[in-house]
FIDOLUM-377008 format. One line per field, with one value per residue: residue number from 1; residue in three letters; x, y, z of N, C-alpha, C, CB in turn. Coordinates in steps of 0.02 Angstrom, whole numbers, m for minus. Each point is the difference from the previous one (the first is absolute). Glycine has a CB too. Layout:
N
n	(NUM, ...)
res	(ALA, ...)
n_x	(X, ...)
n_y	(Y, ...)
n_z	(Z, ...)
ca_x	(X, ...)
ca_y	(Y, ...)
ca_z	(Z, ...)
c_x	(X, ...)
c_y	(Y, ...)
c_z	(Z, ...)
cb_x	(X, ...)
cb_y	(Y, ...)
cb_z	(Z, ...)
END
This chain:
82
n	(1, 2, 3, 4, 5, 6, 7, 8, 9, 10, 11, 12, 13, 14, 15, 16, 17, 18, 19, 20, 21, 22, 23, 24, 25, 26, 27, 28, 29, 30, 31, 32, 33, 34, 35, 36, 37, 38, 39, 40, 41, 42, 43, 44, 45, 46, 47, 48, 49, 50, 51, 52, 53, 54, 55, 56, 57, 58, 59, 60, 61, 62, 63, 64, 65, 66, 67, 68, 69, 70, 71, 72, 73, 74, 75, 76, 77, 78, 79, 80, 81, 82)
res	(UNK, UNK, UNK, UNK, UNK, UNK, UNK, UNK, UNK, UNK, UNK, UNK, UNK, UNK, UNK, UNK, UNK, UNK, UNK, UNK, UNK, UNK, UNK, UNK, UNK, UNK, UNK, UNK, UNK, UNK, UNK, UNK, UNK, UNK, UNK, UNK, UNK, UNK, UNK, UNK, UNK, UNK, UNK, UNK, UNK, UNK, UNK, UNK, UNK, UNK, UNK, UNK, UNK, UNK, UNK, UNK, UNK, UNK, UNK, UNK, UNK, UNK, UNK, UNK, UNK, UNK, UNK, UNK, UNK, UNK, UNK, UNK, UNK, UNK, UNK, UNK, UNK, UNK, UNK, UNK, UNK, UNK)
n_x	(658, m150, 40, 59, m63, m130, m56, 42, m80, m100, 6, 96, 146, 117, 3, 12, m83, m36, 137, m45, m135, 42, 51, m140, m116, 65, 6, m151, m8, 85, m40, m114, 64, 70, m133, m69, 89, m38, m213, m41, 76, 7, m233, 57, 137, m73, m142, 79, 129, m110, m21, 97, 37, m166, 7, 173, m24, m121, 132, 81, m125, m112, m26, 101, 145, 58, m65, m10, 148, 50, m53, 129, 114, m43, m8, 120, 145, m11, m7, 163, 53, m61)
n_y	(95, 35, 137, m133, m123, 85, m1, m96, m84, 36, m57, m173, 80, m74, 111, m89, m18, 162, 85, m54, 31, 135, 51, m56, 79, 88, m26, 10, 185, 94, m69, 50, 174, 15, m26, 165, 132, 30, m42, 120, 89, m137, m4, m112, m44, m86, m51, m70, 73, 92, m233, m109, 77, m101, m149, m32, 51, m67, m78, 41, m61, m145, m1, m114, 132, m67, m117, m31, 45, m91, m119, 38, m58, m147, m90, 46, m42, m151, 14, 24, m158, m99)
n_z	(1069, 49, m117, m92, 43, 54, m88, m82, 97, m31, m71, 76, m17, 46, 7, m164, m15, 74, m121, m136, 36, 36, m184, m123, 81, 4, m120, 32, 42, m152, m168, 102, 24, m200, m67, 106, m141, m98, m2, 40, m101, m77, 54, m114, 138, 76, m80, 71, 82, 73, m73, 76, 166, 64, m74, 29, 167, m6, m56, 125, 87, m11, 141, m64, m19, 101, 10, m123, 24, 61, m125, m101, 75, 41, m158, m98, 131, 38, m132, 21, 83, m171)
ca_x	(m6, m83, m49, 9, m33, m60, m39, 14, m30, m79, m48, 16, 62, 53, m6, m6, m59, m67, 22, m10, m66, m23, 42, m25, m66, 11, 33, m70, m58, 24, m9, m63, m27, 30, m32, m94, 62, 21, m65, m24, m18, m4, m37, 0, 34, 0, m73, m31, 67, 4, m69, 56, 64, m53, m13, 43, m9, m39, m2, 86, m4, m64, 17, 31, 57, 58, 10, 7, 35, 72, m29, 10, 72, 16, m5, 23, 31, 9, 6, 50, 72, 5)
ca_y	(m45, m35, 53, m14, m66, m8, 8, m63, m53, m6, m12, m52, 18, 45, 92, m16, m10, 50, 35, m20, 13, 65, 43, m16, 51, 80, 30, m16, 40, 63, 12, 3, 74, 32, m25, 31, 56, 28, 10, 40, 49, m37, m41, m60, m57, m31, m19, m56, m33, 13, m35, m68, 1, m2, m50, m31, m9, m42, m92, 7, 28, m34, m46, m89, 4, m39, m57, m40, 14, m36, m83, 2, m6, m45, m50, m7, m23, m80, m40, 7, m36, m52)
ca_z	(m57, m21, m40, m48, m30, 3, m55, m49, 40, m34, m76, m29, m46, 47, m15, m68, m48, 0, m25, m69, m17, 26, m29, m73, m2, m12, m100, m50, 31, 5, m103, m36, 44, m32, m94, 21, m13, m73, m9, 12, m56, m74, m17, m27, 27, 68, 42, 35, 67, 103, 4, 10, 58, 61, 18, 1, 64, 76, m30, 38, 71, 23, 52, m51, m69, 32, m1, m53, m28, 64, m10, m64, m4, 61, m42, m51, 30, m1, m61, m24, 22, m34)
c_x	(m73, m29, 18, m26, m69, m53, m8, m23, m69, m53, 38, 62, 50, 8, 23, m35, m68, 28, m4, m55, m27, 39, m40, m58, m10, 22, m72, m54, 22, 11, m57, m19, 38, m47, m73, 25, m4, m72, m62, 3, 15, m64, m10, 69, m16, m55, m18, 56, 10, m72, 26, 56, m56, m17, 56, 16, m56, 28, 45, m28, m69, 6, 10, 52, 53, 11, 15, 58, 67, m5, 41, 73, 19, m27, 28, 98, 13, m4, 79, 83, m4, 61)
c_y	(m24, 49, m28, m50, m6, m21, m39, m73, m3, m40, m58, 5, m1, 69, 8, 4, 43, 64, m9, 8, 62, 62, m6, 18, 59, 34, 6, 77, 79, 7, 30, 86, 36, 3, 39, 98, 48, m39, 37, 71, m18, m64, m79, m55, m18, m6, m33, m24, 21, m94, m102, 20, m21, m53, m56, m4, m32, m54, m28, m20, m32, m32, m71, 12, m32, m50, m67, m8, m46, m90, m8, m44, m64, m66, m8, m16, m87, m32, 1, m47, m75, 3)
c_z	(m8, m34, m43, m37, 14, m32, m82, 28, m13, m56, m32, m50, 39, m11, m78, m51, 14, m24, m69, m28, 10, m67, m86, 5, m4, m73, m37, 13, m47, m83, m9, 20, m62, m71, 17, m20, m56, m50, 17, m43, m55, 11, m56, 6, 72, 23, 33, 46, 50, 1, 24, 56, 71, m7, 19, 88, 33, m12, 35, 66, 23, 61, m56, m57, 24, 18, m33, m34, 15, m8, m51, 12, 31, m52, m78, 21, 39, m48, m31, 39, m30, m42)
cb_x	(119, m29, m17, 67, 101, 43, 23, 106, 79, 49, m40, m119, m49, 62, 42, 38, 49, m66, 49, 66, m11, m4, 130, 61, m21, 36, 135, 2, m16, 59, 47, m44, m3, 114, 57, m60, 71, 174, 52, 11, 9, 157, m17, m85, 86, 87, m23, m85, 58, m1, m74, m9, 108, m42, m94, 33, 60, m119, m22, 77, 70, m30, m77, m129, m26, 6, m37, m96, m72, m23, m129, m74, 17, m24, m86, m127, m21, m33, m133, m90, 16, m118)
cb_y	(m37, m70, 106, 50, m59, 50, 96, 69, 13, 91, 135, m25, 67, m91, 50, m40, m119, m51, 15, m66, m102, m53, m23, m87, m60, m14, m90, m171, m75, 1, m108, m153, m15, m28, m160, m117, m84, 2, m72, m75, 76, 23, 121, 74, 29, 35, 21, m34, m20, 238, 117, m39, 124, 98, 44, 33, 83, 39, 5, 113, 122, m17, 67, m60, 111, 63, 68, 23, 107, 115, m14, 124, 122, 86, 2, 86, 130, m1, 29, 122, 72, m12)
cb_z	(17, 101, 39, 40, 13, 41, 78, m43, 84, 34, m31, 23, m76, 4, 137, 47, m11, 104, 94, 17, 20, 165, 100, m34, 44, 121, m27, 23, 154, 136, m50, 10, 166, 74, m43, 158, 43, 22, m10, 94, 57, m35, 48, m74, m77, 24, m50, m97, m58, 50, m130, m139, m62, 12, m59, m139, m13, 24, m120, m64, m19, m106, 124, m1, m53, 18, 49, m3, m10, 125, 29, m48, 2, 142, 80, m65, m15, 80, m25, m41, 123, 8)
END
């Protein structure tokens, strides 16, 4: 079972919530690779959406993203028991 949690731990997730982030980046990564793809042999689509999936990823994946992210929730989470 620790191969599973370890790592989520780590980074401050459970396996849940590092499966969600880990699985919704990948999609994002694998559209934008698809859209880099069919822009390639149709040059006037998709000029700019492998371009946008990369910056969307580092931003995801930066160092401090996740924290802000998690900060985010955690405080939007306590607010919410008024």
């Amino acid at each position: 079972m620790r191969l599973f949690t370890e790592h989520p731990e780590a980074v401050g997730e459970t396996y849940g919530e590092h499966l969600h982030f880990a699985t919704s980046t990948g999609l994002g990564m694998v559209l934008g690779g698809l859209a880099c793809m069919v822009h390639g042999f149709l040059p006037f689509l998709c000029t700019s959406t492998g371009s946008r999936a990369i910056v969307a990823a580092y931003a995801r994946l930066s160092a401090g993203a996740r924290e802000e992210r998690m900060h985010g929730f955690e405080a939007d989470f306590a607010g919410s028991g008024d």
